[in-house]
N, C-alpha and C positions, 0 to 999 in steps of 0.2 A: 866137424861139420857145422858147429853151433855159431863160430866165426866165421867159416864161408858162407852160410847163411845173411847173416849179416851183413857182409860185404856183400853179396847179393843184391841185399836189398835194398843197399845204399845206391847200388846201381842204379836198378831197377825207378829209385828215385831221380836219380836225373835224368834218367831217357822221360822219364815224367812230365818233367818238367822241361827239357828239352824245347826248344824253337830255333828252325834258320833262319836265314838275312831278312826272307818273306812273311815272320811269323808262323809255319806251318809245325807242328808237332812232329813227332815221331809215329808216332801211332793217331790215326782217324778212322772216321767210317762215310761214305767209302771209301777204300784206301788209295783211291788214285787224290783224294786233300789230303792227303799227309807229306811229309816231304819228299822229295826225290833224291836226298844227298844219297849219295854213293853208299858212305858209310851204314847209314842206317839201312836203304835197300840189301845192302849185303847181307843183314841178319834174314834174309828170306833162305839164301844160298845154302843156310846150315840149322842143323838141329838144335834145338835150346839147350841139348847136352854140351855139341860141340860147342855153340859159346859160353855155355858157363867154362867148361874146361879153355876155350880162347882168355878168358878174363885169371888163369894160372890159380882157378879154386876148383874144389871136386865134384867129380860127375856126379857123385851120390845126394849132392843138394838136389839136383833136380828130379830124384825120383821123390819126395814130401809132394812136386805138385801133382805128382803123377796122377790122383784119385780125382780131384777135380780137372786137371786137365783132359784127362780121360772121358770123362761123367757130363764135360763142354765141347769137347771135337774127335773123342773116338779114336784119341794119340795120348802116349805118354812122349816125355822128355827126348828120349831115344829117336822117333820118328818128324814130330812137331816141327814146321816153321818157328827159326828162332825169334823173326816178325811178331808172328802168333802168336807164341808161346810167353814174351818175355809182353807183350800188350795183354795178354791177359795176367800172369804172372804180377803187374803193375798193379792191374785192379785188383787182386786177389790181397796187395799187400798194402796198398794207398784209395780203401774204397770210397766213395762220397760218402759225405756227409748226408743226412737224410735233409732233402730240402735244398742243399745245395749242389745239385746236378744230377742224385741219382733219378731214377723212376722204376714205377712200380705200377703194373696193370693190376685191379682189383680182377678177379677173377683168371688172369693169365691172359692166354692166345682167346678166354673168350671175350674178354672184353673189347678186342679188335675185330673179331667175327661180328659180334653185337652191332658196332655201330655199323661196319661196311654195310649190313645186311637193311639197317634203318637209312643210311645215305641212297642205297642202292630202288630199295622197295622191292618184297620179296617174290613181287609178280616178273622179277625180271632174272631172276635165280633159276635154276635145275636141279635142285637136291637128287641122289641119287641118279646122273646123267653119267655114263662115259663116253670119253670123246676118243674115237678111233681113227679118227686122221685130222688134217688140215693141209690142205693144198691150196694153192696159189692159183688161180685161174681169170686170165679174164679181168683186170683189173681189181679185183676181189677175192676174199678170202675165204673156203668153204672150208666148215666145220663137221664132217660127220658124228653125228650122235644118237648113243643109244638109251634109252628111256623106258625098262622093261623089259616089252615085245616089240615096241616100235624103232622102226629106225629114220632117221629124217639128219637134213642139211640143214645147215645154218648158214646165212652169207651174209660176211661183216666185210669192213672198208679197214679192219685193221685188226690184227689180234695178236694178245698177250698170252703169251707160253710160261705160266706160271707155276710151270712143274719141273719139277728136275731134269739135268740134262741127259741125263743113262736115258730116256725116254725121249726123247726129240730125235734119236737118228730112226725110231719107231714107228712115228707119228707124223713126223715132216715128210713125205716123202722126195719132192726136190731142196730138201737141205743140203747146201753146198756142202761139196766133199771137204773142205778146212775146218766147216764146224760140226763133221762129222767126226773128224780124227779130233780135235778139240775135246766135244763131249765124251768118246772113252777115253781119254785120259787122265780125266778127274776120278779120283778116287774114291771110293761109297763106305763106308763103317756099318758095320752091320750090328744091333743097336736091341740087345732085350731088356722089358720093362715088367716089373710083378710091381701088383698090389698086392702084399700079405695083408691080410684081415686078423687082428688079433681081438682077441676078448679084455686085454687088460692090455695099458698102456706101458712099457718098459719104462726104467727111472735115467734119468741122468742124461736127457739127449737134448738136442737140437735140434732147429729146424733141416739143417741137412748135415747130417752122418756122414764122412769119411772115412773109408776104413785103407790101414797104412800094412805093408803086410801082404803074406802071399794069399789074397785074396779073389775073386774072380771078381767079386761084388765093386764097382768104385766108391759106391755110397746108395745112401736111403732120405728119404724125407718123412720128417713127419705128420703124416696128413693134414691134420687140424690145425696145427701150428698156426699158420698165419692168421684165422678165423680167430683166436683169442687172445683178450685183451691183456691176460699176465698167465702165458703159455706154462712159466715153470712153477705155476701157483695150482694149477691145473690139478685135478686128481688124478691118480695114478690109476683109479678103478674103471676110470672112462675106455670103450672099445675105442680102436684104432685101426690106421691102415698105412703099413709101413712101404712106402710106395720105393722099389729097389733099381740100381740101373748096374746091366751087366755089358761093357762095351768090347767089342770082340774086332779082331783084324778082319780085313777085306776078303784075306783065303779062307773063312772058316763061314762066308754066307753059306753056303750050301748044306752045313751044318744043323745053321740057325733055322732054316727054313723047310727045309725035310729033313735030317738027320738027328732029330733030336725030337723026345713026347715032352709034352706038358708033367707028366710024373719025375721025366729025367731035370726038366730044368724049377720044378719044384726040391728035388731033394738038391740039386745045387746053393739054388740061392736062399733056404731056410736051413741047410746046413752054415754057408756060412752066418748068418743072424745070429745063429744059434752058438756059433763060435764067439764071436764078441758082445754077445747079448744071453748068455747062459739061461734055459731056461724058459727061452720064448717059445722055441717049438713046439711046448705041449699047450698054449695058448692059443697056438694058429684055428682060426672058422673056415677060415678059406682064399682062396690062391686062384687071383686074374691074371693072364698072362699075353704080353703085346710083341709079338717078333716085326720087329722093321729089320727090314732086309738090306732097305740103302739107307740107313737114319744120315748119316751126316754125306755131306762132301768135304772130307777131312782136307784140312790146312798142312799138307807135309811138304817139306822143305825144298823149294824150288818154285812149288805153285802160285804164292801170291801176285807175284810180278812175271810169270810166263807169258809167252806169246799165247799159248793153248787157252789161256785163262780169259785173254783181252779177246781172244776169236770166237770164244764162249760168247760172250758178253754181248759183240756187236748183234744189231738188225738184222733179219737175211727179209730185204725188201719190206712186206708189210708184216712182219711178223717180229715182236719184241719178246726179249726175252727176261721175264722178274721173278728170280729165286734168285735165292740168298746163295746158293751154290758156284753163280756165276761173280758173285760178289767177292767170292774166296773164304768166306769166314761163315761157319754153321750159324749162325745166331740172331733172333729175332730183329737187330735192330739193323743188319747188313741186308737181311730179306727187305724190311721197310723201306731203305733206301736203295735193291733195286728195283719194289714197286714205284719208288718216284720216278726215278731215270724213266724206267721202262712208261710212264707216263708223259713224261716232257716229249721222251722221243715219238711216241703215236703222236700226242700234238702237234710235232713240229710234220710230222707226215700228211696230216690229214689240214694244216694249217689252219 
């Protein structure tokens, strides 16, 4: 496996490096600038398993990505676009340089909240608003919203649907029947997150834990990590908070979401800790617990270049649509770019 790994990765390197006639790469974001050759489109068609096994090296290399790939789209090797899988698989194994291309939000998702909210002015937000419909009427867009006990319209000249698609055949009520049958067909991951709280920080980690193995867990982070200057200089007596992700198939939401106490998925995910971290369990203070029901819209093999996918994607009249879901790929910087799209095209609407 230590040789097919390798050859792997040599791979993995020239898809990298990779450009057609036009300069376009193999892998972009969004993925309609990356190339169109045949050849590379075709890794959509199959699973990162099946093309490592296409390249005559063994299925079992690709289950090492499996924890991260899991822990980033809610698929292992087995399910994965080999698109997806082997673009990210690239980064996992050729990552930037610091400085030279990668990025890093201080704070995470809030340092993009932060400024939209300063670009915006917070007199023109709703915290705490749900929006129970949006219809099309009349040259304009009516937004029912509720606020409390109040209920009241809103009517815009244009509006951005910047929620996921399991929710648009909901909410839209004249959404064309194509991007009705579109949005159930994107697939959802259903997505549990614990913060265990410990009294004492475990030895010997990193900022993010993988664990390889019959595990339920994909991996943990270490809270603090990034806050400090020489993390493994750190004391070991400092509390912590070992932030854990359990990523689960599509048939087993019903589980995640009623079928399962806060007790049951405590002694899961601190059993295993406790498995590759001996010893922790009797350190735990306490146990936050986050059920997403649809966390991702996983990337499986067929979807990125679907018809269902580009029907997702389009306008239905004044209504755009910016999640990362229609984009094909879970991940903050495919959302970002289909909040531009979905920006350009109000523009080009409203002239």
């Amino acid at each position: 496996v230590r040789d097919d790994l390798r050859a792997l990765v040599d791979k993995l390197g020239e898809l990298s490096d990779w450009t057609d006639g036009e300069g376009r790469s193999a892998f972009d974001c969004p993925l309609e600038e990356a190339t169109d050759d045949p050849e590379i489109r075709r890794l959509d068609a199959m699973s990162l398993g099946d093309y490592i096994e296409s390249l005559g090296l063994r299925r079992e290399v690709g289950k090492l990505f499996d924890p991260a790939l899991k822990s980033a789209y809610g698929l292992g090797h087995d399910r994965v676009s080999a698109w997806a899988g082997a673009d990210f698989a690239a980064d996992e194994a050729f990552p930037a340089d610091p400085g030279q291309g990668s990025l890093c939000f201080p704070g995470g998702n809030a340092f993009l909240a932060d400024n939209l909210v300063r670009r915006l002015g917070p007199e023109r937000l709703l915290p705490g608003a749900f929006v129970t419909e949006v219809r099309e009427k009349e040259g304009e867009v009516r937004v029912g919203v509720v606020t409390g006990a109040k209920t009241r319209t809103l009517r815009a000249r244009a509006v951005v649907f910047a929620a996921p698609q399991f929710m648009a055949p909901y909410l839209i009520p004249e959404l064309p029947a194509e991007k009705k049958v579109a949005a159930k067909s994107l697939e959802y991951t259903p997505f549990v997150v614990a913060n265990v709280m410990v009294s004492r920080t475990p030895p010997e980690l990193a900022y993010s834990n993988q664990l390889y193995g019959d595990f339920g867990l994909s991996d943990f982070i270490l809270a603090d990590w990034a806050g400090l200057r020489e993390p493994e200089a750190a004391p070991l007596s400092r509390p912590n908070a070992l932030t854990a992700y359990w990523p689960l198939e599509a048939k087993e939401r019903g589980y995640v979401l009623s079928g399962s106490s806060l007790a049951d998925w405590e002694k899961k995910i601190v059993g295993d800790l406790e498995r590759c971290l001996p010893g922790v369990g009797s350190t735990v203070t306490g146990f936050y617990l986050y059920r997403w029901g649809h966390a991702f819209a996983a990337p499986v093999k067929g979807s990125l270049f679907s018809p269902a996918r580009q029907a997702a994607k389009r306008p239905s009249r004044r209504i755009s649509f910016a999640c990362a879901d229609v984009e094909g790929i879970p991940t903050v910087d495919h959302a970002m770019a289909a909040g531009l799209r979905s920006a350009y095209e109000i523009g080009r609407l409203l002239g």
